[in-house]
GUZA-36380 format. One record per residue: x, y, z of N, C-alpha, C in turn. Coordinates in pm, 1 decimal. Layout:
N
- X,Y,Z,X,Y,Z,X,Y,Z
...
REM end
This chain:
248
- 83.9,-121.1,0.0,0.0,0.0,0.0,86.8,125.2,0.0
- 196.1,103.6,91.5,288.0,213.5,108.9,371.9,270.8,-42.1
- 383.0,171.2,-83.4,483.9,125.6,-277.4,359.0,244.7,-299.3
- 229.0,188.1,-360.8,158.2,278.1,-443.0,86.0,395.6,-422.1
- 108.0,446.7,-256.7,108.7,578.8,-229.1,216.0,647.2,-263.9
- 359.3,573.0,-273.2,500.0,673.2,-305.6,503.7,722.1,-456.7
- 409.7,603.8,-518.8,429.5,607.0,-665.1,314.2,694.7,-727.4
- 199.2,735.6,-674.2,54.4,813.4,-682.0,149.1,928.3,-660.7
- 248.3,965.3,-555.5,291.8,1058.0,-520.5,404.3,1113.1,-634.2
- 476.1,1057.6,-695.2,544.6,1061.8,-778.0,451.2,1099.7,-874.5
- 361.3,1035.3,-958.2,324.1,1085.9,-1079.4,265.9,1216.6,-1040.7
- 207.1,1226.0,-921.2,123.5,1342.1,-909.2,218.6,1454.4,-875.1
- 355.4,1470.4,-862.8,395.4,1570.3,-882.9,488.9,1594.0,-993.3
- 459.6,1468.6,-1075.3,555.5,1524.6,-1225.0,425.6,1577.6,-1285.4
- 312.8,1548.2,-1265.2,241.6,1629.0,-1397.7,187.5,1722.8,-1352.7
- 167.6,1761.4,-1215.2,138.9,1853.1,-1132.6,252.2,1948.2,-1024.0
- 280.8,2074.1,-1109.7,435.6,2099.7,-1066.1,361.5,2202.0,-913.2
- 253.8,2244.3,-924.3,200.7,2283.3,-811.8,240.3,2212.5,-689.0
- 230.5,2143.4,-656.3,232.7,2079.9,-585.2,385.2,1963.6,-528.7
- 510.7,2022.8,-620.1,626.3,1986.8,-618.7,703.0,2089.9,-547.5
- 728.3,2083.1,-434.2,830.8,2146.5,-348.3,960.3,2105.1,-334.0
- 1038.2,2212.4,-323.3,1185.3,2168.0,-335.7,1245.1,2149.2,-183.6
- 1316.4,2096.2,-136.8,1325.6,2015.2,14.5,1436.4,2206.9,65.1
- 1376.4,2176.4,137.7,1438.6,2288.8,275.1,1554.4,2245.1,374.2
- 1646.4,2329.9,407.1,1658.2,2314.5,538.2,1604.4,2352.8,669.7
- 1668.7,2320.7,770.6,1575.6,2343.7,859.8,1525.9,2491.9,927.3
- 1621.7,2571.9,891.6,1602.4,2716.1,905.8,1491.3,2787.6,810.5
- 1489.3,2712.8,665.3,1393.9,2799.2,593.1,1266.9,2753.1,609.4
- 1279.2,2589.5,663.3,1139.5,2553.5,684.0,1073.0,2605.5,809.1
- 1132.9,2688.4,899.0,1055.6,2732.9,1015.2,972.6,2879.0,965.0
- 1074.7,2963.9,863.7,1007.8,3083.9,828.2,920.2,3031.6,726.2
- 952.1,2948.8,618.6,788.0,2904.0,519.9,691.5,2886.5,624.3
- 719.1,2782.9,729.7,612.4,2742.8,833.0,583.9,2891.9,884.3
- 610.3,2944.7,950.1,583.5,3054.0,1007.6,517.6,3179.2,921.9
- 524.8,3159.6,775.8,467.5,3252.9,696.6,388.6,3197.5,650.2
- 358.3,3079.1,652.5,171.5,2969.6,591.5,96.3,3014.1,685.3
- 147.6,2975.9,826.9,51.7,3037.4,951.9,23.4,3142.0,998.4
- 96.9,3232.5,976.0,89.6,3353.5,957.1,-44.4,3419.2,822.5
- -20.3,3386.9,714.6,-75.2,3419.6,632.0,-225.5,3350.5,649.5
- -264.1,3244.7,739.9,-376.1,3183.1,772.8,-459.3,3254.5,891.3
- -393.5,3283.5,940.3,-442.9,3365.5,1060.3,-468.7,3475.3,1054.5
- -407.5,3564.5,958.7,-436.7,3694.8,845.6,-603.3,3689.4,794.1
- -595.6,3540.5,709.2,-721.4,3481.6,671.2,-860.3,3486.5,791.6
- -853.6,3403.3,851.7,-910.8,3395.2,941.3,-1008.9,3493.4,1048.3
- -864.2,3637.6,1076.4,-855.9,3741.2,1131.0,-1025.1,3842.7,1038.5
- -950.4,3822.6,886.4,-1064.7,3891.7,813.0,-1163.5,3836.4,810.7
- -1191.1,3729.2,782.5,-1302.7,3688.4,775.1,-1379.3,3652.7,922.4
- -1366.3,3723.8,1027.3,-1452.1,3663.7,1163.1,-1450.5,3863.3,1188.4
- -1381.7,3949.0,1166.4,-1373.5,4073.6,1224.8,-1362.5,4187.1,1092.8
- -1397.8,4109.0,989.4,-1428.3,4206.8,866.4,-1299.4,4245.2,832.6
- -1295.5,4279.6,629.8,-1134.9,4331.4,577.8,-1086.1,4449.1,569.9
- -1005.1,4460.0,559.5,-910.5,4567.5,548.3,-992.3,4626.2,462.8
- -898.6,4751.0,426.5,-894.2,4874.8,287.7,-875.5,4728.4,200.0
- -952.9,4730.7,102.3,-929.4,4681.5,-27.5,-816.0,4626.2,-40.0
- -732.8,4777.3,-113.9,-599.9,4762.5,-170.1,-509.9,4665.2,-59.2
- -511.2,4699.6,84.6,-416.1,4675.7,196.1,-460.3,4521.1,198.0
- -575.4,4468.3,196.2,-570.5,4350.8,182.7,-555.4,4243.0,95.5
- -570.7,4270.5,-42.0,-514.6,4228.8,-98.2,-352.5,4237.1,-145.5
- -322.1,4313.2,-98.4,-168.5,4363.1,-111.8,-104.0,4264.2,54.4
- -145.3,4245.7,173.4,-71.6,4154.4,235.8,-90.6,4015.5,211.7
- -225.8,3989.0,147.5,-214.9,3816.8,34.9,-137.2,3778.0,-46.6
- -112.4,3932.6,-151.0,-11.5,3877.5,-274.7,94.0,3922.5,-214.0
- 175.8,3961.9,-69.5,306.4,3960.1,-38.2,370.5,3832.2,8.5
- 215.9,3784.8,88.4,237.2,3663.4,138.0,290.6,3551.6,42.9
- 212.0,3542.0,-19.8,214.2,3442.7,-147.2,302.6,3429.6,-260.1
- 328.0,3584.1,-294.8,470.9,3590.3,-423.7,603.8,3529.3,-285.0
- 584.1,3563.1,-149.1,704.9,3545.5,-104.6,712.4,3392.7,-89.5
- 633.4,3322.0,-61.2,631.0,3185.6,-36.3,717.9,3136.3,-142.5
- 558.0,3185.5,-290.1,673.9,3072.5,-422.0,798.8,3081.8,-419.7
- 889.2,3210.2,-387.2,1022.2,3184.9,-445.7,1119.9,3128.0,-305.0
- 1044.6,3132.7,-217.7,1081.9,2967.9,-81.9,1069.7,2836.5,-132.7
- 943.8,2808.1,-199.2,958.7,2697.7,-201.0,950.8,2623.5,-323.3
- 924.1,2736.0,-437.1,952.1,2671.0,-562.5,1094.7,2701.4,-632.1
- 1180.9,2634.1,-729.0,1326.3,2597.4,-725.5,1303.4,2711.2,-913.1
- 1397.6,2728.5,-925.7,1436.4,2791.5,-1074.5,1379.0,2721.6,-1212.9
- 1494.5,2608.6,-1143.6,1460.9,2462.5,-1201.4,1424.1,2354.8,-1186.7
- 1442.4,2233.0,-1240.4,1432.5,2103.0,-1216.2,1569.3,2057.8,-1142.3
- 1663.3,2053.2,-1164.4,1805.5,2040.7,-1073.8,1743.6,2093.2,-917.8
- 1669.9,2254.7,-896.7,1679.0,2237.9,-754.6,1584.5,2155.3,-648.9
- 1532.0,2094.5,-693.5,1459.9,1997.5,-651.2,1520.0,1863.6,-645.8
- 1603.3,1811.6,-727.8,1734.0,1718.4,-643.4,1842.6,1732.1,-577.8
- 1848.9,1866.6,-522.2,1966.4,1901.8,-444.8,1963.9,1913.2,-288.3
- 2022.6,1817.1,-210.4,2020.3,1825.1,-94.5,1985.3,1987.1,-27.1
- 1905.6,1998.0,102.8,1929.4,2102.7,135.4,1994.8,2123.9,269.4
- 2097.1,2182.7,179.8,2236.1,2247.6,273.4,2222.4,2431.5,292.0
- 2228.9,2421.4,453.2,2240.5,2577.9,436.8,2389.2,2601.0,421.1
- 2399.6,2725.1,347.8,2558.4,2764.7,345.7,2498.2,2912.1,327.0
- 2663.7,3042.7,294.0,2633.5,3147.3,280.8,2575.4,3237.5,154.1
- 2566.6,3114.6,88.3,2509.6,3158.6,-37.4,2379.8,3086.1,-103.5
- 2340.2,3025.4,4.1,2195.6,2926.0,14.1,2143.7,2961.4,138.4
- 2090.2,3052.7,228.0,2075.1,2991.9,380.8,1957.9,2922.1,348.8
- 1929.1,2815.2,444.5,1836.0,2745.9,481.5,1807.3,2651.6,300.4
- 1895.3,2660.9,232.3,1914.0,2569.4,120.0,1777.1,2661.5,4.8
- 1755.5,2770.6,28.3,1732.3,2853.5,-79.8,1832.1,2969.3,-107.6
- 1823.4,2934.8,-237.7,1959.1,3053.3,-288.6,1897.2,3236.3,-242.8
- 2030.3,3274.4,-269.1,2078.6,3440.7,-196.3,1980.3,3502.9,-290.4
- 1980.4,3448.5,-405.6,1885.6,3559.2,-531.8,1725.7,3543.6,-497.0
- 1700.6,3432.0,-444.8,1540.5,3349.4,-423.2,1486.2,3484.7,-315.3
- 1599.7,3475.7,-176.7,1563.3,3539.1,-110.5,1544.7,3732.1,-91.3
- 1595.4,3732.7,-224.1,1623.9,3883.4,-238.6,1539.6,3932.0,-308.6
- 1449.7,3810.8,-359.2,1357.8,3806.2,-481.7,1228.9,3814.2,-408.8
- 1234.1,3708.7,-300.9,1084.9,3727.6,-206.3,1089.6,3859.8,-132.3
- 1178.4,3924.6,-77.2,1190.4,4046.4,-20.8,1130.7,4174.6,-133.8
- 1192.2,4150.3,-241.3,1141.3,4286.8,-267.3,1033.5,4286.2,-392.3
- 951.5,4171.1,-381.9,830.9,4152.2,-422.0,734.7,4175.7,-327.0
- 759.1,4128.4,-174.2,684.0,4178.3,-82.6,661.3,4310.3,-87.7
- 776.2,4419.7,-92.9,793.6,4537.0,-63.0,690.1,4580.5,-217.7
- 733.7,4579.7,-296.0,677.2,4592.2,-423.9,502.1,4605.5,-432.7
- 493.5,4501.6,-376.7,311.2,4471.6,-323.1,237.9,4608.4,-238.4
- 355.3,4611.1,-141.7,281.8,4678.9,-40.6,272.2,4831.8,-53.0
- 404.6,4824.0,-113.0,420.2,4972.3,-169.1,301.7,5052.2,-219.4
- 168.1,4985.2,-263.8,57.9,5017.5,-281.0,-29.6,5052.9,-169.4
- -52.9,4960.3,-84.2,-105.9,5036.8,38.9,-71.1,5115.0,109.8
- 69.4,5124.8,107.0,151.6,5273.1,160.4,134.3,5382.5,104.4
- 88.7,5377.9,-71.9,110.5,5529.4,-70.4,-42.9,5544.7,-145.1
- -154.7,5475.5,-44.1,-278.9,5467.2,-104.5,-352.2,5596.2,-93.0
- -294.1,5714.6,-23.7,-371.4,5842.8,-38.1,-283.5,5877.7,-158.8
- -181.7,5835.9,-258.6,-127.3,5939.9,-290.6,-191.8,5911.4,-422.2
- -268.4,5744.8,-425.0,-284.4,5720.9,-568.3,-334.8,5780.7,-675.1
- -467.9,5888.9,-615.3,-559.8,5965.5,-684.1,-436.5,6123.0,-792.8
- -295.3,6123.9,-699.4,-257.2,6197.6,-803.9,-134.5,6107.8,-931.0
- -111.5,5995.4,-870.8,-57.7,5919.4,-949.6,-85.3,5822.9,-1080.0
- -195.5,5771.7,-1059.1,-257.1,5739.6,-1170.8,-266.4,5807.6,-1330.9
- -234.4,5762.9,-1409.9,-228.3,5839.2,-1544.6,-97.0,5925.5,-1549.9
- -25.7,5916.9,-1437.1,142.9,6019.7,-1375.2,192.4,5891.1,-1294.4
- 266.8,5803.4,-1377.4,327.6,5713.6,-1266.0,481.3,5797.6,-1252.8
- 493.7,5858.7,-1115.9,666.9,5855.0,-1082.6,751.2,5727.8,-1141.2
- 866.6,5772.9,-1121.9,991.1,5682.7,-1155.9,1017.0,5571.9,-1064.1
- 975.3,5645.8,-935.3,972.0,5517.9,-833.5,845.8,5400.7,-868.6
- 722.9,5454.2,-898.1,595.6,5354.2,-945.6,638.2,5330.9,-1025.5
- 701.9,5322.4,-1171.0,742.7,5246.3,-1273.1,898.9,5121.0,-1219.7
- 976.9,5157.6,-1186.2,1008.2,5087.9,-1088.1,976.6,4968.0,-1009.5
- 916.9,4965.6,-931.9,808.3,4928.5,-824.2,746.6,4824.1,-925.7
- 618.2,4887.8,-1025.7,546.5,4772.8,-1094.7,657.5,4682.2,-1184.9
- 773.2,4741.1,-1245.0,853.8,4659.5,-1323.7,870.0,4532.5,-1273.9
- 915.1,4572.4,-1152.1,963.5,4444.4,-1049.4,903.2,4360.3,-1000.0
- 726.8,4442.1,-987.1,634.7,4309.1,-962.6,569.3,4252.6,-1085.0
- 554.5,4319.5,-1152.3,537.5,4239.7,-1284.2,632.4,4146.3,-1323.9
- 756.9,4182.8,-1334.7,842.7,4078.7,-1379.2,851.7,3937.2,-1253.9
- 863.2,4025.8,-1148.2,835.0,3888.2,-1062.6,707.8,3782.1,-984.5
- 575.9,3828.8,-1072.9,486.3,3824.0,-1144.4,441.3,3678.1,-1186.8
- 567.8,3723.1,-1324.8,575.4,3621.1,-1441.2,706.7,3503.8,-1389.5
- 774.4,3495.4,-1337.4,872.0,3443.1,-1259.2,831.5,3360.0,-1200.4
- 762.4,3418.4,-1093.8,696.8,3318.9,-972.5,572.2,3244.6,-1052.6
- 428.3,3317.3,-1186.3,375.3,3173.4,-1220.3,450.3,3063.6,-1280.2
- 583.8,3121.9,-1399.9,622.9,3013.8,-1419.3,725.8,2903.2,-1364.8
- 730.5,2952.0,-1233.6,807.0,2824.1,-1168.9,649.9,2733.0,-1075.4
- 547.4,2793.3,-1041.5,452.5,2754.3,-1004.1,366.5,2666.1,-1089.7
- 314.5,2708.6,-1249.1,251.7,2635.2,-1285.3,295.3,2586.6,-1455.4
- 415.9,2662.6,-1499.8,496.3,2641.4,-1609.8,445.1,2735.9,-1687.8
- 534.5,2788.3,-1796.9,523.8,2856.4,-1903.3,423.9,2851.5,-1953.9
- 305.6,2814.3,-2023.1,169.8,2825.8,-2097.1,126.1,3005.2,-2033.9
- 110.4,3017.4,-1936.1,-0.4,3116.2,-1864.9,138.5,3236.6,-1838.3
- 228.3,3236.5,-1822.3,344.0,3405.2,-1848.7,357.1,3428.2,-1983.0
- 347.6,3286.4,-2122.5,346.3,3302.1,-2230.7,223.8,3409.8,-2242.1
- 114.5,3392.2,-2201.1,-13.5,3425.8,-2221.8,18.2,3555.9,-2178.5
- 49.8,3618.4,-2086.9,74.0,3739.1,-2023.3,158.1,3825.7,-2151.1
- 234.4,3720.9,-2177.2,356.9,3818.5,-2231.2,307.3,3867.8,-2373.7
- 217.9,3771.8,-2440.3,196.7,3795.2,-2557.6,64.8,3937.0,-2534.8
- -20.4,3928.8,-2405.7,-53.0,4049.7,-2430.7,-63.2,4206.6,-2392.9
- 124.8,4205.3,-2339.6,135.2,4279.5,-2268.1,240.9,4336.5,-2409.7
- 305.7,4254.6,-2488.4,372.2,4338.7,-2586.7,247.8,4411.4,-2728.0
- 127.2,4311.6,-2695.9,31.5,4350.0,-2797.1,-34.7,4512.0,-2732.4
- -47.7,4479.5,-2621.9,-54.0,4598.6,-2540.3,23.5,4759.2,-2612.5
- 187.4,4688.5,-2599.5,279.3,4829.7,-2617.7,298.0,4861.1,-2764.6
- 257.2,4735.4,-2831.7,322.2,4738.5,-2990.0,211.8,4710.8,-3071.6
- 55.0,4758.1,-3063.1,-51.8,4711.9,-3088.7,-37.0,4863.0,-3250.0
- 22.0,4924.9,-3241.4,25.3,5012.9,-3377.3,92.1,4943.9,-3468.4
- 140.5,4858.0,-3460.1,223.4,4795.3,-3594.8,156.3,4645.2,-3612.3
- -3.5,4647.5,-3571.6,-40.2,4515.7,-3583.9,-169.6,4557.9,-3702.7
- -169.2,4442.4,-3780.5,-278.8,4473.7,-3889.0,-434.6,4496.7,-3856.6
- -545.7,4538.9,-3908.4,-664.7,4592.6,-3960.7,-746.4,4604.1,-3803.9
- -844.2,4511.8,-3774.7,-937.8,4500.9,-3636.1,-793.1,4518.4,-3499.6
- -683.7,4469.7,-3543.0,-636.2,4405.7,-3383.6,-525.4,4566.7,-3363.7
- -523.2,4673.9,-3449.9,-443.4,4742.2,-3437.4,-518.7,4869.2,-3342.1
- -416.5,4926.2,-3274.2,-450.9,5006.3,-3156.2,-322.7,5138.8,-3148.3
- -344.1,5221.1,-3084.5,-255.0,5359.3,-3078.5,-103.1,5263.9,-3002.1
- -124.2,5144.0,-2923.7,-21.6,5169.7,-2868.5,46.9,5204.9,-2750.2
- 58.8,5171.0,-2660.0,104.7,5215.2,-2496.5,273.3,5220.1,-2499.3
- 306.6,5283.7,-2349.6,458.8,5301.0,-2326.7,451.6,5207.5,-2226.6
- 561.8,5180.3,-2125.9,602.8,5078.9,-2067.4,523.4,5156.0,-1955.7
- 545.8,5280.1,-1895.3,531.4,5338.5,-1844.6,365.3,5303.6,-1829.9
- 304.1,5350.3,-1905.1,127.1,5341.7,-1922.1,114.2,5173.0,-1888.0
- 149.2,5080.4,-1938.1,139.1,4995.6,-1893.5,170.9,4940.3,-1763.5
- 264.0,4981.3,-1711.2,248.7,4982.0,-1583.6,130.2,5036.5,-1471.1
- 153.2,5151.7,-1515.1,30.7,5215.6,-1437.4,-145.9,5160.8,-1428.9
- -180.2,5072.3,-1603.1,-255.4,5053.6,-1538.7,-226.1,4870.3,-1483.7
- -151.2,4854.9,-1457.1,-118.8,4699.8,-1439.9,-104.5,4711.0,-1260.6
- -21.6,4839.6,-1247.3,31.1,4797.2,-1128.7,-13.9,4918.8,-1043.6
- -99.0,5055.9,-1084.7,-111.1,5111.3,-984.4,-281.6,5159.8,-984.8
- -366.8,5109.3,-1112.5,-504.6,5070.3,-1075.9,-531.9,4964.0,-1031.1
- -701.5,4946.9,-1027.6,-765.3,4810.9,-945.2,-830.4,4693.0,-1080.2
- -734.3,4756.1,-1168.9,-781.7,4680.3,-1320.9,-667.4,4608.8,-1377.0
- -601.1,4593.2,-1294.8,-465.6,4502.9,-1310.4,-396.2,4398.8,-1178.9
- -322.2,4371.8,-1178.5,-275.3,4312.6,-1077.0,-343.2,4292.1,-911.3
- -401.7,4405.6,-847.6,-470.8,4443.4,-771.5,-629.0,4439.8,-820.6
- -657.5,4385.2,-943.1,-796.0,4328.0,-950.2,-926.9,4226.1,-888.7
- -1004.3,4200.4,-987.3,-1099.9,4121.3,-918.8,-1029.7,3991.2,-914.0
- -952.9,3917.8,-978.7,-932.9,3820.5,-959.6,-848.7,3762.0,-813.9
- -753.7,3897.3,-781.7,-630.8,3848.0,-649.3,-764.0,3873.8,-548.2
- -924.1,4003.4,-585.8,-990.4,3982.5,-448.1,-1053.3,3858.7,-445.5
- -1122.6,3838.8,-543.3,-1188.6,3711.5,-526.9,-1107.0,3544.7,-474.7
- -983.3,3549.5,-504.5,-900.3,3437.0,-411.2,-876.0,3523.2,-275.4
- -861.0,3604.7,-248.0,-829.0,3649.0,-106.7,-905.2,3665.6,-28.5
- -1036.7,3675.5,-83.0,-1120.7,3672.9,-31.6,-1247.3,3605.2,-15.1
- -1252.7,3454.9,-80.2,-1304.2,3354.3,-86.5,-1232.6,3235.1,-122.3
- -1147.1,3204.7,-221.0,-1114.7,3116.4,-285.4,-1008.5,3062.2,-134.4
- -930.0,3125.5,-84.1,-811.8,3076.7,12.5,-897.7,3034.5,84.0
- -995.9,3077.4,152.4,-1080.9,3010.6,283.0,-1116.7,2887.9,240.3
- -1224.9,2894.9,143.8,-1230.5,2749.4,122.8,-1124.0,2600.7,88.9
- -1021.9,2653.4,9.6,-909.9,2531.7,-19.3,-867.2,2562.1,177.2
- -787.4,2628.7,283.0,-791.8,2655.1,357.3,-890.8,2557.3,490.1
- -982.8,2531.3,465.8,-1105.0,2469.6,537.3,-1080.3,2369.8,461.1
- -1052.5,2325.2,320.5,-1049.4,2185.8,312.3,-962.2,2125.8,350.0
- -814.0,2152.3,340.8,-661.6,2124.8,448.3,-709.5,2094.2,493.7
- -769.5,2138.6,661.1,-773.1,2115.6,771.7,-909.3,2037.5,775.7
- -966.4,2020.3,675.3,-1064.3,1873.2,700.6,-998.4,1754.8,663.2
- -931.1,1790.2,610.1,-865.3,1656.6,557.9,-751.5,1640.5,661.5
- -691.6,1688.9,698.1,-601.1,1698.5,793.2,-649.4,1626.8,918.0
- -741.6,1673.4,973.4,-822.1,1616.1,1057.1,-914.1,1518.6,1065.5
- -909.0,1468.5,917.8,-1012.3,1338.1,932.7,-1161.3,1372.1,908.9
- -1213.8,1509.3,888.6,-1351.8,1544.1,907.5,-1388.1,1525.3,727.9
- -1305.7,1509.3,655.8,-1354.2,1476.6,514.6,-1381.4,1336.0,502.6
- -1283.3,1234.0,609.0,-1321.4,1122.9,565.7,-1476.9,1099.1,662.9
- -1488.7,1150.3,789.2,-1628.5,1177.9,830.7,-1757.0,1166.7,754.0
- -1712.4,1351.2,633.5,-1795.1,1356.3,593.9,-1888.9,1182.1,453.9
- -1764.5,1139.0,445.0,-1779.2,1019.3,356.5,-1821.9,895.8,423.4
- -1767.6,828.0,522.0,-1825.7,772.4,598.8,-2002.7,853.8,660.8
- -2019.7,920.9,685.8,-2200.0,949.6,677.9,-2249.8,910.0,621.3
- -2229.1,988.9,477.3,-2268.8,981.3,350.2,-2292.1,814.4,308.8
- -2208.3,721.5,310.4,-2183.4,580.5,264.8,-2311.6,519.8,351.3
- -2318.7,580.9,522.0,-2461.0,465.2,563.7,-2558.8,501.2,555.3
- -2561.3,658.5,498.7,-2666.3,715.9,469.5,-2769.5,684.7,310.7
- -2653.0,689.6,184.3,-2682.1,604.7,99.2,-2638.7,526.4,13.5
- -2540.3,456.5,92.3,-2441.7,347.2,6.4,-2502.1,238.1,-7.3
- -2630.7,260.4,67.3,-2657.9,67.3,24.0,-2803.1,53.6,-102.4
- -2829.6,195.7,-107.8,-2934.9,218.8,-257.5,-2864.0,206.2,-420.6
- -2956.1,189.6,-465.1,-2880.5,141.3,-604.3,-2859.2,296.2,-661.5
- -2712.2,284.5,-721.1,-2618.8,393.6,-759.1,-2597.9,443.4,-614.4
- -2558.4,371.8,-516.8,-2502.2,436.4,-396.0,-2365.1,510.8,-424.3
- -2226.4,491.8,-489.9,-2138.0,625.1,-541.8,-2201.0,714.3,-577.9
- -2264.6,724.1,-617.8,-2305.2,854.7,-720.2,-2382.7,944.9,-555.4
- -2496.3,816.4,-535.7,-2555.5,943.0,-433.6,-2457.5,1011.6,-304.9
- -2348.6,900.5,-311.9,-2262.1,915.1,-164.8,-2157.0,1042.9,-195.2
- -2157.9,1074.6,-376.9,-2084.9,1169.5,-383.7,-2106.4,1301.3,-334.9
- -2252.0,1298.0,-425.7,-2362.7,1424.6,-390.2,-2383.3,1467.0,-303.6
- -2411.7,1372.2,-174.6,-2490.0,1385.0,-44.1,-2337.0,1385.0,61.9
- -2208.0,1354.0,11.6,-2045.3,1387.5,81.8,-2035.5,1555.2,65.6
REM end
């Protein structure tokens, strides 16, 4: 039984890179640990005593979260067979760049709720520091999905973020005036129609609770509960799977 749980486990993280973590030492696994629980209790906090400012809350989700991936997801495929050794140019067996990378993606994030009175004159006027700022989370952005879920979906980004800047030299229906890097940033990284959209509220603010609550049912045994009910409730009627799915 043990053989074909190792081997379920194996396929399920070659075709599923989500879910492939690269081994820690023991120093980095206390701050990942300490920043899952952290970031759960964040969760939790909002949802029993109501959320933040908008922006501020979704901006400490995606700090949380861009900082994790580059903890615990690897560059490559090599860092995921490499012992983890802390040294001075790995601590805790993630490299010096990983960690310099989660730092100032955090900062990058937040940098929005910090200067959230100033946004109303910045918008359509991004400073040098906001172009800046979004470069870095955009690029680390596209970084962190594709070590998370592979190239298909930053391809996707990329193709329409240059159609975006270079949309005047494209033929008949698909051609457009054209943006600067600059404009694109601004609205990517310092409106609520980019990066800071509906999609980071709607996981931050529903989607995490629920995967969140399922962990810890499963963790705890209350999923297999809920299945065991379900089974004496109607496993013994004809098409009992089907109803035991429904009624689980």
């Amino acid at each position: 039984m043990q053989i074909d749980e190792v081997k379920a486990q194996a396929l399920t993280e070659k075709f599923d890179p989500e879910i492939r973590f690269r081994p820690l030492a023991a120093g980095a696994t206390w701050i990942v640990s300490i920043l899952l629980v952290s970031l759960s209790i964040f969760h939790y906090y909002t949802a029993g005593f109501g959320l933040l400012r908008e922006s501020t809350h979704r901006g400490v989700h995606l700090a949380f979260v861009l900082s994790l991936i580059f903890l615990v997801f690897g560059f490559n495929k090599r860092a995921y067979k490499r012992d983890p050794k802390s040294t001075w140019f790995s601590p805790g067996g993630v490299p010096l760049f990983d960690w310099a990378i989660a730092l100032a993606l955090a900062l990058t994030v937040l940098y929005i709720p910090y200067i959230f009175e100033e946004l109303a004159f910045k918008v359509g006027n991004p400073d040098t520091i906001d172009v800046v700022m979004g470069t870095i989370l955009l690029l680390g952005l596209l970084e962190g999905t594709r070590r998370a879920m592979g190239w298909p979906l930053p391809i996707i980004a990329i193709v329409f973020i240059v159609y975006a800047m270079f949309g005047q030299d494209f033929p008949g229906l698909l051609k457009h005036a054209g943006n600067t890097w600059p404009q694109v940033v601004n609205h990517l990284y310092l409106t609520s129609q980019g990066v800071y959209g509906v999609a980071i509220g709607v996981v931050a603010t529903y989607v995490f609770h629920f995967v969140l609550f399922g962990v810890l049912a499963t963790r705890i045994g209350l999923g297999q509960l809920f299945l065991d009910v379900a089974s004496a409730v109607a496993g013994r009627y004809a098409g009992g799977p089907a109803k035991v799915s429904v009624f689980g």
